[in-house]
N, C-alpha and C positions, 0 to 999 in steps of 0.2 A: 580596543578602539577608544579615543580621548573625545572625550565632550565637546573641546575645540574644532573635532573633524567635521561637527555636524552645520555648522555654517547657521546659527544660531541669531537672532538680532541681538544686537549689542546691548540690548537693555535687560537679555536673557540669560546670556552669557557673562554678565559681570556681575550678577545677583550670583550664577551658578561658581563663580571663580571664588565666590566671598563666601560662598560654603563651604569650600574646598572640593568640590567636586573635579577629579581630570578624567583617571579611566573609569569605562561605563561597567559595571558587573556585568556576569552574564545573562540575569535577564534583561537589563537595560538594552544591552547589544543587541539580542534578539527580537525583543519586543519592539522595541521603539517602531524600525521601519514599517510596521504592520499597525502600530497605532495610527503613524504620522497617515500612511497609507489610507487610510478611515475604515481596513476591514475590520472584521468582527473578529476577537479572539478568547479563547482558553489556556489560560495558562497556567500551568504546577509549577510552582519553585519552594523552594525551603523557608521559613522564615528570615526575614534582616536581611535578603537579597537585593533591596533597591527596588520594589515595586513602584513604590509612592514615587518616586521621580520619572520612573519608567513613563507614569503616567503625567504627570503633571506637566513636563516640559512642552510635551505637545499639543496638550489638550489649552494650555494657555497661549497658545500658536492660536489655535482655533478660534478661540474667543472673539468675536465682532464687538468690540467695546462702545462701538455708537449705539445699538441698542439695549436697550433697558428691560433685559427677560433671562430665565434662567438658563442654561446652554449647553450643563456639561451637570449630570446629577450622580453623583458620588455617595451609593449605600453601602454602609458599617455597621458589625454589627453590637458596637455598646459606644456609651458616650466619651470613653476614652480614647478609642480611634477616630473617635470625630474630629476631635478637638487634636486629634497628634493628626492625622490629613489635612485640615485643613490650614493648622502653623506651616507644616511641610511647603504646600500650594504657596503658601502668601509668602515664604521665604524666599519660593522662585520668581514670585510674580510682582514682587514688591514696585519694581521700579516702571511696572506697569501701570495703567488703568483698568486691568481685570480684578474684580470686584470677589474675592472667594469668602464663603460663610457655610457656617454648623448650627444644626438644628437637630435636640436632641432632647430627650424626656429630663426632669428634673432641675431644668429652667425655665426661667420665666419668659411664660410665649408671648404676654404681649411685648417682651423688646425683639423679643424672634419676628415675631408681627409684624415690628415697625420698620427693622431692618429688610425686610424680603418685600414691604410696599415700598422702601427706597431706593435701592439696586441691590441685586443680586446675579453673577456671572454665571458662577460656579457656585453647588449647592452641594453640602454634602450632610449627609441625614443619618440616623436609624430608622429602620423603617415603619414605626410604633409614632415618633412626634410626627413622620414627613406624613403617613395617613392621616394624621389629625390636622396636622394644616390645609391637606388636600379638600377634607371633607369643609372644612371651613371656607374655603372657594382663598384661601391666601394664596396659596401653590399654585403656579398654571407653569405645566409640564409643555405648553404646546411649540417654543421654541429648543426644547431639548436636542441636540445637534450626538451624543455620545452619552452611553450611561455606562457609570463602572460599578461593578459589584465583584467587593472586596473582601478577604476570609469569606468567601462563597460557602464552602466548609463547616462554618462556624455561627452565618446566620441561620441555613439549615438546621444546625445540629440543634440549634436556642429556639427553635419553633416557628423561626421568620417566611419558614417555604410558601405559603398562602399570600403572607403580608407583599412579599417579593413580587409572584407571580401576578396580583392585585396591582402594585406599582406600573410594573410593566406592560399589564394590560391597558394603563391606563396613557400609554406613549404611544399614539395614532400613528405620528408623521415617522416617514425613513428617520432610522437612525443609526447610529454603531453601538453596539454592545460589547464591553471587556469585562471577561469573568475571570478573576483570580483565587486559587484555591489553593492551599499545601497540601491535601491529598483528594483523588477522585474516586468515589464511589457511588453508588447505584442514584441515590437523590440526585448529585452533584451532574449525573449525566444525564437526570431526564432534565434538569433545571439549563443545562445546555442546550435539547433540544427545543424546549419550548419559546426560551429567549433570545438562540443568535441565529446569526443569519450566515450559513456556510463559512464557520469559523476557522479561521487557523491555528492547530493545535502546536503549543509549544511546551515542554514537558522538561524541567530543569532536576527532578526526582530522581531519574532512574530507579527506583525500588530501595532506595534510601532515603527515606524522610530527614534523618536525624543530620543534620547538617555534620561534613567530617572534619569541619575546624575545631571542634569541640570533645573533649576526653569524655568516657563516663565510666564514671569512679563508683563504685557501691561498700557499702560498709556494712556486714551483717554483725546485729549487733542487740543485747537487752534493751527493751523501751526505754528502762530506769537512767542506761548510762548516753542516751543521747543528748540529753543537755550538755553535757562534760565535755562529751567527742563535738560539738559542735564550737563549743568554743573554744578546744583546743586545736580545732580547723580552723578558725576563723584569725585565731593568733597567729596560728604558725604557716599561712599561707599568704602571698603576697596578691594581696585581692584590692582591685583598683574600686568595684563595688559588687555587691551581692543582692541575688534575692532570693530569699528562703520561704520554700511554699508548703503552706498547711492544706491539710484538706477542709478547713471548715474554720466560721468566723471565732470561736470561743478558743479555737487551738490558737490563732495569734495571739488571741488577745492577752492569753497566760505565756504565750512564750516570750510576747514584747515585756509583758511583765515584771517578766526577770530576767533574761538577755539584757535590760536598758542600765542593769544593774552594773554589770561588767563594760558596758559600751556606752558609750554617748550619742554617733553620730547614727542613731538607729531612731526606724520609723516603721509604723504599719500601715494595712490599706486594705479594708475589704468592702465587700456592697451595703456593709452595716452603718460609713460613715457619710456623711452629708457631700454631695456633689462639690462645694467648695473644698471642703477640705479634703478629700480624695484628690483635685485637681490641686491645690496648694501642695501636696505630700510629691506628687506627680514633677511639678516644676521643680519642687526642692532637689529631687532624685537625678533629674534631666540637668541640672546646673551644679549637680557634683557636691552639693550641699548637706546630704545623707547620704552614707556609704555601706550602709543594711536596711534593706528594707522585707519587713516580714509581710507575707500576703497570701492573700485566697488565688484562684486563679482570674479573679477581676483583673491580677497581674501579668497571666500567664498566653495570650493571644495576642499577637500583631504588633504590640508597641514597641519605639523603636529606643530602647537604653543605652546607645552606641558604648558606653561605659560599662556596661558588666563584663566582668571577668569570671566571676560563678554562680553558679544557680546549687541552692542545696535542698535536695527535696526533705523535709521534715517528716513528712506523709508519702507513702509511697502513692505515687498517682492511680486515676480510678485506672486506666487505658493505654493503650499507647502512644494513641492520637494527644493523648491531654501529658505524656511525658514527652513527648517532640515539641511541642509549643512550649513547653516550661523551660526544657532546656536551651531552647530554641532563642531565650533569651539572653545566652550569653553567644560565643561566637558570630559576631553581628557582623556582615559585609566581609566574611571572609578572614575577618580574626581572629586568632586562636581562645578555645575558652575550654572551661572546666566545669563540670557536673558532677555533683555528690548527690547519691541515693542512699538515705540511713533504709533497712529492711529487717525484718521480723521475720522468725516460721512461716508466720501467715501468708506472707509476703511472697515467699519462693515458687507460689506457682504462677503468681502474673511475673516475675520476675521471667519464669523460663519463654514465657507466653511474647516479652517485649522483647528478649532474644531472638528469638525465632522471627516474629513478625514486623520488629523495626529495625532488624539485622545492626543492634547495638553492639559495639567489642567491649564488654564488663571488660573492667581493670581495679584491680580488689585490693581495698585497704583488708590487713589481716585477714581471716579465714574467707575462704571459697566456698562455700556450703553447695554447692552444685555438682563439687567432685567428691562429696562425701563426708567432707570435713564438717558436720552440723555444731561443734563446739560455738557458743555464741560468746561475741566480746561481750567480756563484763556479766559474764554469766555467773560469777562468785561475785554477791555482793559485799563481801568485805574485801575481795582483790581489785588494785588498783587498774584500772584500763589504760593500757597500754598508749601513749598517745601518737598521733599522727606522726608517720614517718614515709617520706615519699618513697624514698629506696627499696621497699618492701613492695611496692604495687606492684603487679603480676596481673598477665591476661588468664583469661581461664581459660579450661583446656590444658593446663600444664604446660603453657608454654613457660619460654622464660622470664626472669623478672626485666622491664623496661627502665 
């Protein structure tokens, strides 16, 4: 279905034409009439599915611009997805007079202040600053008309379930509630029932988190010789931009270190750097201005880098859930991407553990250590490691080479 079909006002429609927006993905498709509709819903889809528009078209439909009150409250859960919802909103909404703003810890609340005593439509918050405004009587919740709570998954998992269920206690009048998650578990379903109100469940997962537009490539391999095998990835792969995730802030800082050595157009980003310049690193990445960026998983949930082409885990991830969202950032809207996982010994029994439970298909640079083959690249430190050759990837299992 084409965006065109929805019979959209002209001032909506020619914002959405000037993004390029024509066919709607499939959660757009599905969602939408259930938004536009005012019921309450649950929804799973994959990451880089189109949520944020899913939502936002409609909900700026909604919007009574003659009044002057909040109307549509929009919680995330860190200040990066604040700030990428609400540019999303204001892209569609531009040639409107709906009013959209972000409120979020590690700025300065008296301009937050002064903007939400000026107009504010649409609010979209974490839910750590929007309490703190609440309790300061600047927030008044009493014209909220729809509330979305987005990576539902994710504010949980970060200790938000209290702060959340506080939020929403404190929204009296009829409303709509849309809850969006990339996977649903026990929390994620009591947080359903206590919030919506005869939901309509729509479920874009199937028992496949891992989006299938995207390969996953692993490399079993000596720690020593991973700097080498990544840059001889990074040379010999035609990557439009990457982002390569550490498990911790000290491992970027030594890999940007010396990766910036061989590369120029490279940058990092973890919770260790100042909100400006985390958001300056951000727009650089988003406007194609840096074509590696090294990060924590500050990088690895919800944001949208329509521009990645790979993701290379440096660190094998702690979980499942936390390798589907890392990889999650490349294959965005259905186009094709690639994932690299460098792995250790250590490494092989989460390895079988993300098989089994993300129903991932490995496709192996050199050895396959799962059918026996335990030789590690680069396991002779005076032998050279062999460098990346695509024609050699093979799925495991013995099948044959792709």
């Amino acid at each position: 279905m084409k965006f065109s079909e929805l019979n959209l006002p002209s001032n909506i429609s020619e914002s959405i034409v000037k993004l390029g927006y024509d066919e709607m993905t499939p959660i757009q498709e599905v969602s939408y009439p259930v938004i536009a509709a005012g019921q309450d819903l649950c929804a799973l889809a994959e990451t880089g599915s189109g949520k944020t528009a899913a939502c936002a078209i409609p909900l700026i439909q909604k919007v009574d611009t003659t009044l002057n009150a909040i109307q549509a409250l929009v919680i995330v859960p860190t200040r990066e997805l604040c700030i990428q919802y609400v540019n999303d909103i204001h892209s569609v909404s531009v040639k409107t007079d709906v009013v959209p703003f972000a409120v979020y810890g590690g700025f300065s609340k008296g301009i937050q202040v002064a903007k939400l005593n000026h107009k504010v439509h649409i609010l979209v918050a974490t839910p750590g600053r929007l309490i703190d405004l609440m309790y300061d009587g600047t927030v008044n919740l009493s014209k909220v008309k729809c509330v979305i709570l987005d990576e539902a998954d994710e504010l949980l998992k970060i200790g938000f379930l209290e702060d959340v269920e506080f939020i929403m206690s404190c929204i009296l009048q009829e409303h709509q509630t849309l809850l969006f998650a990339a996977t649903m578990d026990d929390d994620i379903k009591k947080l359903v029932d206590k919030t919506l109100n005869n939901p309509q469940y729509i479920s874009l997962i199937d028992d496949r988190p891992s989006p299938e537009s995207i390969e996953h490539y692993f490399e079993y391999l000596n720690s020593k010789n991973k700097e080498a095998e990544l840059i001889r990835y990074l040379e010999e792969e035609d990557i439009t931009q990457a982002i390569i995730f550490c498990n911790a802030r000290h491992k970027v800082d030594a890999l940007f270190k010396n990766m910036k050595k061989d590369f120029k157009n490279i940058e990092y980003i973890h919770a260790g750097l100042s909100q400006d310049k985390r958001s300056s690193i951000y727009r650089h990445y988003r406007s194609n201005k840096v074509r590696y960026l090294i990060a924590t998983d500050v990088a690895g949930r919800g944001l949208d880098f329509s521009n990645v082409s790979h993701v290379i885990n440096w660190d094998f991830p702690g979980d499942g859930e936390q390798y589907t969202h890392r990889t999650g950032r490349s294959g965005r809207m259905g186009r094709k991407g690639k994932a690299l996982t460098f792995l250790t010994k250590r490494d092989l029994p989460n390895l079988r553990s993300l098989i089994r439970k993300q129903k991932v298909v490995p496709l192996w640079i050199g050895n396959d250590p799962l059918q026996g083959d335990t030789v590690l690249k680069g396991g002779d430190p005076h032998k050279k490691t062999r460098a990346y050759r695509p024609s050699r990837h093979r799925k495991s299992k013995g099948q044959p080479p792709v």
